[in-house]
C-alpha positions as CSV (number, residue, x, y, z in Angstrom):
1,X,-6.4,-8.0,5.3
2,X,-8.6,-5.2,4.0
3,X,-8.5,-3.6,1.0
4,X,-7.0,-0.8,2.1
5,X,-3.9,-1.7,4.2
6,X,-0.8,-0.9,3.4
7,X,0.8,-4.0,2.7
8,X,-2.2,-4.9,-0.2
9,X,-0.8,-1.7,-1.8
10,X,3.2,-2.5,-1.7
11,X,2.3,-6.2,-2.7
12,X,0.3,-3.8,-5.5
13,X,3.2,-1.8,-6.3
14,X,6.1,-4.4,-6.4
15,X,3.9,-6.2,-8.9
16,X,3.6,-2.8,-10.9
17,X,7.5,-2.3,-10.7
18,X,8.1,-5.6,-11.9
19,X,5.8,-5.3,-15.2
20,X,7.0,-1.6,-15.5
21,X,11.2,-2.9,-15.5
22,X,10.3,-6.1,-18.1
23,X,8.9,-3.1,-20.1
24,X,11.8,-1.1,-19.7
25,X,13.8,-4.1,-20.6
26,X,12.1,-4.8,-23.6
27,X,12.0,-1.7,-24.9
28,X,15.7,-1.2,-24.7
29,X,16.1,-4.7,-26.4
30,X,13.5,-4.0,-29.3
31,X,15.6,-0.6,-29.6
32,X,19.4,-1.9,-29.4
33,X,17.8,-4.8,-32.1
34,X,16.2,-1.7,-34.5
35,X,19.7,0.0,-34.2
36,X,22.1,-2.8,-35.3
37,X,19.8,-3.4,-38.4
38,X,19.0,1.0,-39.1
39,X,15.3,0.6,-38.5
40,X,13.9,3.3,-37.1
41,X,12.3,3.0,-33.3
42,X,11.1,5.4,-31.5
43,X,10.4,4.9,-27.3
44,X,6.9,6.3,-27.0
45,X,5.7,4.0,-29.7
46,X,6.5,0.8,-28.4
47,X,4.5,2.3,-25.2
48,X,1.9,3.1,-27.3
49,X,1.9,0.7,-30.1
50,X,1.9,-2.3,-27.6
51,X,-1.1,-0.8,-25.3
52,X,-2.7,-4.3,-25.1
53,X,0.2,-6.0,-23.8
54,X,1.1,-3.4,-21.2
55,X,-3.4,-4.1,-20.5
56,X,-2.8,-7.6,-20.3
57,X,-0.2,-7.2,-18.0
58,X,-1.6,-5.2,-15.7
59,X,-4.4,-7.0,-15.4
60,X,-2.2,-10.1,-15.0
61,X,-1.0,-8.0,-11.9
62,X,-4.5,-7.4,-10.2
63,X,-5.4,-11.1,-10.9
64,X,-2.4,-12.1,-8.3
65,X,-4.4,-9.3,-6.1
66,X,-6.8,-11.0,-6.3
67,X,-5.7,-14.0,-5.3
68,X,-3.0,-12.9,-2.5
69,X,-5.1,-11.0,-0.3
70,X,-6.9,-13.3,1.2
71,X,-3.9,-15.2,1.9
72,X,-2.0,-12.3,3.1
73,X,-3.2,-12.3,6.5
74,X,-1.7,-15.5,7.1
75,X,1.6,-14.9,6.4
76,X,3.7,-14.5,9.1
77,X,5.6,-11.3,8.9
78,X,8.9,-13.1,8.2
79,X,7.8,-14.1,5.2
80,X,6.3,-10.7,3.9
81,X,9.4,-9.6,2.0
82,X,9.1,-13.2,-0.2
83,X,5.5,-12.2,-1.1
84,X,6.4,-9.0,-2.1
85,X,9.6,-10.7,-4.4
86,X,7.1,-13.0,-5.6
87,X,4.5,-9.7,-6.6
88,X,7.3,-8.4,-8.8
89,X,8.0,-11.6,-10.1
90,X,4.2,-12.2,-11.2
91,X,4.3,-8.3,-12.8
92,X,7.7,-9.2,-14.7
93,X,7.1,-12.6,-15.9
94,X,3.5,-12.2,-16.6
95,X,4.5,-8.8,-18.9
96,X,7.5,-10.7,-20.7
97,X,5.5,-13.3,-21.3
98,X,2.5,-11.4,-22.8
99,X,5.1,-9.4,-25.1
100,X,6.6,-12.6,-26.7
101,X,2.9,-13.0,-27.7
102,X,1.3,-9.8,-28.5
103,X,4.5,-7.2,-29.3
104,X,3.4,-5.2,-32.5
105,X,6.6,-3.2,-32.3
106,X,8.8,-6.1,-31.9
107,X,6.8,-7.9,-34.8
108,X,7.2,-4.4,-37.1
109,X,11.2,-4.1,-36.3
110,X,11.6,-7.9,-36.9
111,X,9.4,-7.4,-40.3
112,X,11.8,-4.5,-41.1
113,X,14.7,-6.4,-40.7
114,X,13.4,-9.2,-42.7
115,X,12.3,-6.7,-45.3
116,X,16.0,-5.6,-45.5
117,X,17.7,-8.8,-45.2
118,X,15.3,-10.1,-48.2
119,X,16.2,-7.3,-50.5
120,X,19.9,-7.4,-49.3
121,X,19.9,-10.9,-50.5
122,X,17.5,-10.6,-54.1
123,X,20.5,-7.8,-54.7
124,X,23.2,-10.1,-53.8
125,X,21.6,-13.2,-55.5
126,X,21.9,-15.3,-52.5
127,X,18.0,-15.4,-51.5
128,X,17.8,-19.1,-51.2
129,X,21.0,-19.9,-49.8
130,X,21.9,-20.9,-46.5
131,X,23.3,-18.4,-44.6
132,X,27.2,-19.4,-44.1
133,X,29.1,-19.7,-41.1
């Protein structure tokens, strides 16, 4: 397989589209999260804000590249679709799991909240109890 055939660029893409629809995902979650508690959230920011994850990611992405297309010439043609279900898979996975790790929006709206529920509780005078149930 060389580097420029077509099917080194749609395993390229479906990695890409996987890593772009975690990010998506995220996003929505980290926004739906900020909403229920009235924290402000804005949709460029966690795009911006979280640059290094969306790197790591990506690079995450060109590492499985890497490593498929030598391989790809092997594969019979029947199988082609799998590798490119496994592609996205590698770009979804590898960006969720980077964003558990490395989210700075996610760790500011979950700050926030915590910010909140602490003064919500010094006001009620139930800081140090249990939450009940």
């Amino acid at each position: 397989m060389k580097y420029l055939s077509i099917e080194f660029y749609e395993i390229a893409a479906a990695g890409l589209i996987g890593m772009v629809l975690q990010m998506l995902m995220k996003a929505k979650s980290i926004q739906d999260k900020a909403k229920l508690a009235n924290v402000q959230f804005r949709f460029f920011e966690y795009f911006t804000a979280d640059w290094i994850s969306h790197l790591i990611s990506t690079v995450a992405v060109l590492l499985f590249m890497v490593i498929v297309r030598r391989r790809i010439e092997s594969i019979p043609q029947n199988l082609y679709e799998f590798v490119l279900a496994v592609s996205a898979t590698v770009g979804y996975s590898g960006a969720d799991l980077v964003s558990r790790f490395f989210s700075a929006t996610n760790k500011r709206v979950n700050a926030a909240i915590d910010f909140k529920s602490t003064k919500a509780d010094t006001a009620d005078g139930t800081l140090n109890t249990p939450t009940p149930k």
